[in-house]
N, C-alpha and C positions, 0 to 999 in steps of 0.2 A: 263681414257681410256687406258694409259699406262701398268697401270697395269693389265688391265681387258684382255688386250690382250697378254700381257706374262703369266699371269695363264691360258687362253685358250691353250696357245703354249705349254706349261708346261702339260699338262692334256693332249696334247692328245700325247705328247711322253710318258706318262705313261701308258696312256691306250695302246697306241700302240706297245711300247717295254717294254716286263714280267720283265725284269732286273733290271729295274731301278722303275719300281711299288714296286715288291718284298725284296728292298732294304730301301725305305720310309715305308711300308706296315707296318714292325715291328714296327715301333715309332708311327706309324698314325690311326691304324686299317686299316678297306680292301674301305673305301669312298673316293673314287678317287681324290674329290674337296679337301676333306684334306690334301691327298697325293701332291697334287700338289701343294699347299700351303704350305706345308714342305719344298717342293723341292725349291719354286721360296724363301721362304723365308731366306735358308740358303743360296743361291748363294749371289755374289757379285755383283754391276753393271756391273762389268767386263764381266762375267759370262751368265747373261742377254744379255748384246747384243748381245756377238757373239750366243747363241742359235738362235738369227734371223736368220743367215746366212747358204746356202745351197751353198757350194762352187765345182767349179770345180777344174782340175787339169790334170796336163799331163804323160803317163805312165801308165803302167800298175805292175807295180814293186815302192815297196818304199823303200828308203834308207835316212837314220839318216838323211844327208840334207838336205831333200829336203824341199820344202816350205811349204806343206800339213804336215807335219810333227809340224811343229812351228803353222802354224794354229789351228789345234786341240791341242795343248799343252799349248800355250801360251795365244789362243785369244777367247778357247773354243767354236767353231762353232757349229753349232745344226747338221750339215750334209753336204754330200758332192753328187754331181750328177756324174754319170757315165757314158761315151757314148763310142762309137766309132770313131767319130770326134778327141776324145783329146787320143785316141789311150790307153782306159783304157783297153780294150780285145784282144787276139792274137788269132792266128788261122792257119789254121784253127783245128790245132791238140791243145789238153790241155786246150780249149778256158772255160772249166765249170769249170777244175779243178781250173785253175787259176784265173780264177772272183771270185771263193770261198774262195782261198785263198787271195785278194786284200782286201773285203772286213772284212774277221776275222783281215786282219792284222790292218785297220781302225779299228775297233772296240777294238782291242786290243790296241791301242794307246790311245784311249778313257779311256779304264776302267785305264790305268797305271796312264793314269794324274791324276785322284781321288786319285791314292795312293802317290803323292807327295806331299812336303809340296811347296808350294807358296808363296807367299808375295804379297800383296797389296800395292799399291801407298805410304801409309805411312804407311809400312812394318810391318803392322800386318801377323803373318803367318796364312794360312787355309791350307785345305783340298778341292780341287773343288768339288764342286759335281757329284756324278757319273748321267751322263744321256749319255745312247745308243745313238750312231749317228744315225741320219736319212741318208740310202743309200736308192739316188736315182736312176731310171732309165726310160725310153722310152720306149716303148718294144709294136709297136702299130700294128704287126700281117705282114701277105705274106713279111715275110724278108727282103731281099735291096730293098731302101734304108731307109725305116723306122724302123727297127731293128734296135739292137743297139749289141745283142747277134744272129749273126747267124749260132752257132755250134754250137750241143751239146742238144739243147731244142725243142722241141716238135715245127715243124713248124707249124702255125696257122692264120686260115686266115684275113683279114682287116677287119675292118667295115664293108666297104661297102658290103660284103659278108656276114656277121654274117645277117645284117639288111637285108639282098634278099631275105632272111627264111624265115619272118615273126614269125619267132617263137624264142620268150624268154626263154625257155629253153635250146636252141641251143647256145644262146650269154651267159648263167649263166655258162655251161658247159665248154666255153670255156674260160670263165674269171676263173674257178676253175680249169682247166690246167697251165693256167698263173701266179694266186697267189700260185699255189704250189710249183711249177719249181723256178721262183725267189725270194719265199721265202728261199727256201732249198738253195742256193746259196749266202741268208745273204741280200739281197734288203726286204725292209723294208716299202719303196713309192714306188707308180707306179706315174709317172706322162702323168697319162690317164686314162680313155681314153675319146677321145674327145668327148662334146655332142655339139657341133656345127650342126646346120642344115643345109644341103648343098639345098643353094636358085637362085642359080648361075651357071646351065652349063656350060661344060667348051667349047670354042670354039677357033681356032688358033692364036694362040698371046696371052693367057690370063692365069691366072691361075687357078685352085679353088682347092677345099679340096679334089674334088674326090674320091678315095675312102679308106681315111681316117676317115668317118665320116660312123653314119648306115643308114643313106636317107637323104629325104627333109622333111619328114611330122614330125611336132613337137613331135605330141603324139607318135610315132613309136618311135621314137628318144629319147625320154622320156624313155617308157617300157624299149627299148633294151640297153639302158644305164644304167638304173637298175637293169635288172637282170644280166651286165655284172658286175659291181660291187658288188653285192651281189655274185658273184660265184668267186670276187678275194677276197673276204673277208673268205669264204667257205673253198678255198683252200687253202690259208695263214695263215686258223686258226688264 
């Protein structure tokens, strides 16, 4: 089961980032399962785990010390998430320039590690394998305080609005404003959006989803959660 789930993992960072497909692709043919079999088969254990991991971190600037630095270097993490909380964006001036630049300089740390040699616990040397970081991000519409970028991108509205439509090509349109903007900016996962069904009013004292979610009725929620992923996938090519 272990391993079924690291070739899962493996496969769909290839299918997901060109880089690291186009790299296996030569030795493998263009069959994704083999490709990813290539990939999981050359890494290390080492290697393998940390591709489990999707880390946070503080700053929006990286410097040779800092701990995100050795993480991808040392511990080869699969990916890093990015918010506003741990103060990864500034603003309100430069806020795109500079998430563009946080996340090329991630990625460029990535690809350097492949080109170094390593050593193994009993010091065999390798080569890591090159695999694109997964950059993640939030990003779930009507800016503060669910935003996580609010300069620079196309303001755009919650759930709960896309869902008010009734109409699914209103929520694809605006999932393929989404996947295009934070594509072009180096985000790679969205992590959203939500299909939670909102079954709970909110009333004083209480909390609910409100309107982070696109209704109450399953099937709606269903559609409109479809076609809004189908138009981040559109637009993130």
């Amino acid at each position: 089961m272990k391993r079924i789930l690291h070739v899962v993992m493996i496969l769909v960072l290839l299918l997901g980032l060109p880089g690291a497909a186009s790299q296996v692709r030569a030795q493998t043919g263009s069959d994704p399962l083999v490709q990813a079999q290539a990939a999981l088969s050359s890494m290390t254990p080492e290697e393998r785990v940390g591709q489990l991991f999707l880390i946070s971190f503080d700053g929006s600037e990286i410097r040779a010390d800092d701990p995100i630095v050795k993480l991808i270097q040392k511990y080869y993490i699969g990916g890093v998430v990015l918010s506003e909380v741990h103060n990864n964006f500034t603003g309100p001036e430069g806020t795109i320039e500079k998430a563009y630049a946080l996340t090329s300089q991630l990625q460029n740390l990535s690809y350097e590690t492949s080109l170094t040699v390593h050593y193994t616990s009993s010091s065999t040397a390798f080569f890591p394998t090159y695999v694109p970081l997964f950059i993640a991000i939030s990003q779930e519409g009507d800016l503060s305080p669910y935003d996580q970028i609010i300069n620079g991108l196309t303001p755009l509205p919650n759930e709960m609005a896309i869902g008010a439509t009734w109409k699914t090509d209103l929520a694809r349109q605006v999932g393929s404003v989404m996947g295009k903007e934070l594509s072009a900016l180096g985000f790679n996962m969205l992590l959203g959006p939500s299909l939670d069904v909102l079954d709970v009013l909110h009333t004083e004292g209480s909390e609910d989803l409100g309107t982070r979610t696109f209704g109450g009725d399953p099937f709606w929620v269903s559609r409109m959660g479809t076609a809004y992923i189908e138009g981040l996938h559109t637009g993130s090519n």
